[in-house]
N, C-alpha and C positions, 0 to 999 in steps of 0.2 A: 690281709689275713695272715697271722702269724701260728705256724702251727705249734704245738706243745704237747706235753705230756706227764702226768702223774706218777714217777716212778715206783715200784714195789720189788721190794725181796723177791726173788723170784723162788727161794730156796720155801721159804713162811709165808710169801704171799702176803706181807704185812708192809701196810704205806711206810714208806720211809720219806714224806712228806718233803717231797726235793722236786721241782720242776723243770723238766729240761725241757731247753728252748730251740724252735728249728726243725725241727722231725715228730713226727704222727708217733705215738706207741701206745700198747695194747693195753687194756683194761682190767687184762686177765677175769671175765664177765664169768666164764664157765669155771675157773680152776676154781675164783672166789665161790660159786654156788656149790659147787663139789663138799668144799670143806667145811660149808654151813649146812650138807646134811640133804640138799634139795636130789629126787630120786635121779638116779642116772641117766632111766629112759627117758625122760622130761629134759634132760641137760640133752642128750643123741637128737629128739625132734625138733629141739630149736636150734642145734647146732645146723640139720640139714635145713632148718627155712632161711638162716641166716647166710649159710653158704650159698645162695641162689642171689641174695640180698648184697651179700658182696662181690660176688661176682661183676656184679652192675655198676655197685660200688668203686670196684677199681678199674673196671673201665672207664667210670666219669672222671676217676682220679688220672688217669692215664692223660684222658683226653685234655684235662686242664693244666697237665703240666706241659703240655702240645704246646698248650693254647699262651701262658706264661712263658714258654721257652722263644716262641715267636714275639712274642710284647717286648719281652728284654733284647731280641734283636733289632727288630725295630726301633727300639728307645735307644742303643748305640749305632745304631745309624742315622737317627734325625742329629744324636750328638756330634757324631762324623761331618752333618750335613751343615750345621751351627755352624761349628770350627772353621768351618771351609768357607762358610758363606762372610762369617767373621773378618777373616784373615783375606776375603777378595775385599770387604769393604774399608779393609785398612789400608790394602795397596791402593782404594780409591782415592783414598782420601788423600794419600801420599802424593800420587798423582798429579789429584788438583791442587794441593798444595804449592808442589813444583809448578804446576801452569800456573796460578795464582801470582807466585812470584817472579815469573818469566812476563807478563803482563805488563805488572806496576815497573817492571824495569824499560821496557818497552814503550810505556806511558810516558815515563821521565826522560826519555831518550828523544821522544817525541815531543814536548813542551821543552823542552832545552830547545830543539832546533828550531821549535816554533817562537819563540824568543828572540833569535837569532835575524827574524826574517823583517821584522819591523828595522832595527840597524842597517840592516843592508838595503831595504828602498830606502832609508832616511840616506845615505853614503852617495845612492845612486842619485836622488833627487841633487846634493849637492854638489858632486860631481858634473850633473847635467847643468848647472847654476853656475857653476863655474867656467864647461865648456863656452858658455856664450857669454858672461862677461868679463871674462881672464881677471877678475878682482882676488889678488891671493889673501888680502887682510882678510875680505868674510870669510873665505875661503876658510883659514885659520881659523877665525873663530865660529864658527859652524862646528867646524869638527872637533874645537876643546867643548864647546858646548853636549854635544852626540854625547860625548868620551866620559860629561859629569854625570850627564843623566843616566846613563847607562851604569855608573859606577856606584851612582846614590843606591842603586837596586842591590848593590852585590851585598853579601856580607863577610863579617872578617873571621878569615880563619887561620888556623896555623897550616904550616907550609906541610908538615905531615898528612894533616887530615885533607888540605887539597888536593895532595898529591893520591890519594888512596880514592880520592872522588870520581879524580882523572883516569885514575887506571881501571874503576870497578866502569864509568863511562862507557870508556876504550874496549873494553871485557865485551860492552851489550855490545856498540857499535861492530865491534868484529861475528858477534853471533847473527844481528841481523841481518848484514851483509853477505853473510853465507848462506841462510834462512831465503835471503833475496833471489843468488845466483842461481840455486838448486829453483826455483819458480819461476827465472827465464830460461835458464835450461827447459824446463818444462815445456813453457809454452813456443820456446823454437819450436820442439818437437814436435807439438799438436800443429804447429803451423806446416812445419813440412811433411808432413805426412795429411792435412789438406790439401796440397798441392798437387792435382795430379798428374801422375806419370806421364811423361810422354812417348808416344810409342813411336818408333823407328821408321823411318819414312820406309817402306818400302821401294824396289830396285825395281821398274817399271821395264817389260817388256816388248818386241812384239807379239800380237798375237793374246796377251791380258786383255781381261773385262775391264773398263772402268768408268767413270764418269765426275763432272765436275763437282766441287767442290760444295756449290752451291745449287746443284742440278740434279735433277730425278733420273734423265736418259742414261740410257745404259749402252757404250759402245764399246767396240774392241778395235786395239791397236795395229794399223795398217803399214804403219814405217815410224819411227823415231832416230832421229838423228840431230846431234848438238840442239839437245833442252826442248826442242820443237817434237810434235806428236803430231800424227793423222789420224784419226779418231774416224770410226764407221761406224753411222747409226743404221745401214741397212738400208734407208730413203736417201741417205746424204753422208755426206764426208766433211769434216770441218780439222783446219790447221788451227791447234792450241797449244801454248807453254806446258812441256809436261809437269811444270811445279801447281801445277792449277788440276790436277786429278788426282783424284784417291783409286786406289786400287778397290775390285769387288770380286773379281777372280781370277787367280791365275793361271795361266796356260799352261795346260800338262804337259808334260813334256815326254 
């Protein structure tokens, strides 16, 4: 809704037929009936029903410009919220772009070596063919043989662009390998911190609770001397290795 208004003279109250745009103005209702003669008390009693009429009036107006002032914040804040939601889906994309191409390097670093692995049983097969019949001619020709087939596969490039192949390679190979060490590190870690503690033998008394290792009784120590223990169960007395008891209480002292 766009507001406007009709301008007039204000001086003659005569249209000067110009339309301003933007803002509410007045219609001058009563000055115009004034001047065409309509009785005065007539122009006072509708001025006062009018005045009740706008009262309400500018309250509704009031309240809608409340009601607009909120809309327009709201509406630069979902813009705010656009922007931002925008600008995260771009770092996303950024993101997996970069993973994307950590991947496919990763891939090709992987099928290189996987390449590699067929030559090296075919090496070890004839190396093993070789330990048992000391023949160096097949020998020979085995391995120029290996050497063509393997070579039919290559393709030819210049000595630049190989060398930029080898080095973008050597690039992955050094990242995976760090990628690798930070994951054994890792998992040392988890391993030893499953391991657990072992607690301190205890310094064996006389006069301590304890009992074996593998046993429920509970005695208390009657003499120890050189690694040997006398052990009182109260019915009985038994001579045992003191490396063969756990301590359960020790003697106050």
């Amino acid at each position: 809704m766009i507001n406007a208004n009709m301008m007039f003279d204000e001086r003659t109250l005569e249209p000067m037929y110009k339309l301003a745009l933007g803002q509410a103005g007045s219609s001058f209702t009563f000055e115009v009936a004034q001047k065409n003669g309509i009785p005065y008390s007539l122009i006072n009693r509708s001025k006062k029903k009018i005045e009740r009429t706008k009262v309400r009036f500018d309250a509704t107006i009031a309240k809608l410009q409340k009601e607009r002032a909120k809309l327009e914040k709201t509406g630069e804040s979902l813009k705010i919220n656009e922007k931002k939601k925008q600008s995260e889906a771009d770092k996303l994309e950024e993101i997996n772009g970069k993973i994307q191409k950590k991947l496919e390097s990763y891939q090709e670093l992987y099928d290189s070596n996987q390449r590699l692995i067929y030559p090296g049983q075919k090496v070890n097969d004839i190396s093993e063919k070789f330990f048992n019949d000391k023949k160096k001619r097949e020998l020979m020709a085995e391995l120029f043989r290996l050497v063509q087939i393997e070579n039919s596969k290559r393709k030819k490039v210049s000595v630049k662009q190989a060398k930029a192949e080898k080095t973008k390679e050597q690039k992955v190979k050094q990242e995976a390998e760090k990628k690798v060490e930070v994951i054994r590190e890792k998992k040392k870690e988890a391993k030893l911190k499953a391991i657990p503690v072992a607690k301190p033998k205890p310094i064996l008394k006389v006069g301590d609770r304890v009992r074996m290792h593998d046993g429920k009784a509970i005695g208390s120590i009657d003499t120890l001397e050189k690694g040997k223990a006398i052990v009182n169960y109260g019915m009985f007395t038994t001579n045992v290795n003191a490396d063969l008891l756990e301590l359960v209480e020790a003697v106050k002292k």
